[in-house]
C-alpha positions as CSV (number, residue, x, y, z in Angstrom):
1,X,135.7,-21.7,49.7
2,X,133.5,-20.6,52.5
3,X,132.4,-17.2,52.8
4,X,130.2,-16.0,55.9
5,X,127.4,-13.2,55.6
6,X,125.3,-12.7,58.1
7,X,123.8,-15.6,59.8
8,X,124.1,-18.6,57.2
9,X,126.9,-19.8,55.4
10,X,127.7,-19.3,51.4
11,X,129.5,-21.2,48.5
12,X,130.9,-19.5,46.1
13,X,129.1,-20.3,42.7
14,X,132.6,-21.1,41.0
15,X,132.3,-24.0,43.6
16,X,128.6,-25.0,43.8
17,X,128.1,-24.8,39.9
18,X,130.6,-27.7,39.7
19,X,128.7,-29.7,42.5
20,X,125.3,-29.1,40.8
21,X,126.5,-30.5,37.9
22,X,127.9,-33.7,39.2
23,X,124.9,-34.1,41.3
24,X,123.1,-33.9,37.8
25,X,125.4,-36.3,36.2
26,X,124.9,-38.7,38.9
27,X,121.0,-39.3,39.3
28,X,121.1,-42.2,36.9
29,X,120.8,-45.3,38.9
30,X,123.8,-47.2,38.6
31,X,123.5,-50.0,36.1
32,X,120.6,-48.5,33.9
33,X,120.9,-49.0,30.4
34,X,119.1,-47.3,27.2
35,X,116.1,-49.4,26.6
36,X,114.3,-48.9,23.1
37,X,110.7,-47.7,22.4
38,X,108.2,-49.7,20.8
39,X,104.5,-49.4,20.1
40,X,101.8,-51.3,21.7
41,X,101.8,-53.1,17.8
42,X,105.3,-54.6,16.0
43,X,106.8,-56.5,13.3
44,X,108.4,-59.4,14.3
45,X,110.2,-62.7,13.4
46,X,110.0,-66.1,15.0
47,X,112.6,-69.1,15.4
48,X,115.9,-69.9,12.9
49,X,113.4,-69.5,10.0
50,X,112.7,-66.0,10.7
51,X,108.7,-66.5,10.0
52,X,107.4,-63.0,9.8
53,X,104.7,-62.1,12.5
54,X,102.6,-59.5,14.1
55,X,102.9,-59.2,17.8
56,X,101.0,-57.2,20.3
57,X,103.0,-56.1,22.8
58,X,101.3,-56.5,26.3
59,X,102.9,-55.0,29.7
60,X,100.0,-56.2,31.3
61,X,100.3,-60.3,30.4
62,X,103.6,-62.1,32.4
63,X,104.3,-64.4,29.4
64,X,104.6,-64.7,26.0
65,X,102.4,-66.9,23.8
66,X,102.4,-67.7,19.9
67,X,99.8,-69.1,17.5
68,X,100.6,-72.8,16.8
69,X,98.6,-75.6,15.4
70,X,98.7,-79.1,15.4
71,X,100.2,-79.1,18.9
72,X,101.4,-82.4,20.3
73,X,103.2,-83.5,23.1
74,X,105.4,-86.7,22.9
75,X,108.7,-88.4,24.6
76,X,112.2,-89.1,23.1
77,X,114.1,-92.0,23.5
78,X,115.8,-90.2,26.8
79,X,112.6,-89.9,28.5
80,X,112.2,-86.5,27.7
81,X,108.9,-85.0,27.0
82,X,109.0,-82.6,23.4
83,X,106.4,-80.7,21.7
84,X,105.8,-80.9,17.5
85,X,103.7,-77.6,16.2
86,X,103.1,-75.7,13.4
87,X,103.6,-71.9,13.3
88,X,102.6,-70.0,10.6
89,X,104.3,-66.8,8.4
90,X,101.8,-64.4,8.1
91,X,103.3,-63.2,4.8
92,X,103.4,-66.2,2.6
93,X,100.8,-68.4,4.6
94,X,104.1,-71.2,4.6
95,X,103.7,-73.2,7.6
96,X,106.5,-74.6,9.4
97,X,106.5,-77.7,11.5
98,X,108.9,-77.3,14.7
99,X,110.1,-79.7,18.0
100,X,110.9,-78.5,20.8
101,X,112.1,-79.8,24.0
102,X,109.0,-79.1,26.5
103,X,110.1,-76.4,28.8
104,X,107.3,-75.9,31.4
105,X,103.6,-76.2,31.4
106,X,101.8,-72.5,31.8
107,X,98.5,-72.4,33.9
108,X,96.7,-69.6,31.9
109,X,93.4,-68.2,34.0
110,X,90.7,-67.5,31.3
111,X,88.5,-64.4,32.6
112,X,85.1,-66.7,32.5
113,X,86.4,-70.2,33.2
114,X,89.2,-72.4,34.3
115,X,92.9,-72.3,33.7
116,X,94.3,-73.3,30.5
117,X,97.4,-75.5,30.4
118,X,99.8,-75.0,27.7
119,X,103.1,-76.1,26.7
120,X,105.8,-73.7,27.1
121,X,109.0,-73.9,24.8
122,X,111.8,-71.5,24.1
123,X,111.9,-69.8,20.5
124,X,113.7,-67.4,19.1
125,X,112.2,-63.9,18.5
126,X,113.2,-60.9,16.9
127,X,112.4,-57.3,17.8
128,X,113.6,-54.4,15.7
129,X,117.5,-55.1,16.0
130,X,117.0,-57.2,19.0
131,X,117.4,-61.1,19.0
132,X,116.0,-63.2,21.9
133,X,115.4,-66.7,23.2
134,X,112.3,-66.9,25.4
135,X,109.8,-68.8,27.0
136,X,106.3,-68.7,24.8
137,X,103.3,-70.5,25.7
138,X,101.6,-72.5,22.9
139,X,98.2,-71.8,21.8
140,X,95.1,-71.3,19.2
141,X,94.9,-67.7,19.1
142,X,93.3,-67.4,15.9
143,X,90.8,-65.8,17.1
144,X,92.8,-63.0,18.2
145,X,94.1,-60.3,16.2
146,X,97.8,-61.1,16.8
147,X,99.6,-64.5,16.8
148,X,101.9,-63.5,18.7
149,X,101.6,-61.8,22.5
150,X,104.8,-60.3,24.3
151,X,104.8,-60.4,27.8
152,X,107.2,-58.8,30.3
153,X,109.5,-62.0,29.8
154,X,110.2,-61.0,26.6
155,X,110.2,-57.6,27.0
156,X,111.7,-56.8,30.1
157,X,115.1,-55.2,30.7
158,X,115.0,-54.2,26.8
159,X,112.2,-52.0,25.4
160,X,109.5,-49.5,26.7
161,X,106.2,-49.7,25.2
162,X,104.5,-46.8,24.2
163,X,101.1,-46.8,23.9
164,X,100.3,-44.3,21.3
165,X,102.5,-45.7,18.4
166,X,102.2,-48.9,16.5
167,X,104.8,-50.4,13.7
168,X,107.9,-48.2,14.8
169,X,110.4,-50.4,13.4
170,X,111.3,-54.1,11.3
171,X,113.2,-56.5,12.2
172,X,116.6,-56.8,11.1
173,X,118.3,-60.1,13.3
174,X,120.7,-62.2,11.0
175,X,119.3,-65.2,9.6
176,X,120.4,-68.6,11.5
177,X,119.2,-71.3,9.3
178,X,116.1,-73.3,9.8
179,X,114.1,-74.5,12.7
């Protein structure tokens, strides 16, 4: 195994090719899984319904947050506060009214003036072949370009965004019946 020549010791390569490539083999940390590649723009659809929407996908933003109307906040018979909105489909125009149980309330900084408070509720979104439930913040965003915005709740653990592509695939989650 050892050979000796002059003043340092050698391995033979029919040992240290073996070692090199188990070293190789080995430099994935343990637990790492594939994660898909998205653009920085994708096709997605939102809650049991499966309304189709655009969504920027944003590494920079923590959460998530969807373009919803009529928003209002009310309590059940338990005592427990809920949220009624509208979202929606960007393809027919057909909005649909949901309830949610009110998850959270998000404290949104604005970049010129004071936080925001918005409900947060947990909807289901799909991403290429990828269906999730997460936490999405309620808001106008009409004025932005997307209705939808994907934080690193949504995203992390599952894809990679790249930057230079937009559109790279549709989604394709089973339908599960309406809202």
């Amino acid at each position: 195994m050892w050979t000796r020549r002059g003043a340092g010791l050698k391995i033979r390569p029919t040992l240290w090719l073996p070692m090199v490539a188990l070293s190789i083999g080995l430099s994935a940390p343990v637990g790492a899984t594939e994660k898909d590649i998205f653009g920085w723009a994708e096709h997605v659809l939102v809650g049991r319904s499966q309304l189709a929407m655009e969504a920027k996908l944003d590494t920079g933003a923590d959460t998530s947050s969807i373009d919803a109307s009529k928003i209002r906040r009310y309590r059940s018979e338990s005592k427990k506060l809920w949220v009624e909105f509208r979202l929606t489909d960007d393809d027919s125009g057909r909005a649909i009214r949901y309830k949610k149980k009110l998850v959270r309330y998000a404290y949104i900084k604005e970049h010129n003036g004071p936080s925001q408070k918005r409900p947060v509720v947990k909807m289901e979104i799909c991403l290429g072949d990828h269906s999730m439930d997460i936490e999405v913040s309620l808001v106008d965003r009409s004025g932005f370009a997307f209705p939808v915005l994907l934080g690193r709740n949504a995203l992390q653990g599952l894809a990679v965004v790249d930057s230079e592509l937009e559109y790279t695939s549709n989604p394709t989650c089973p339908a599960k019946g309406e809202p």
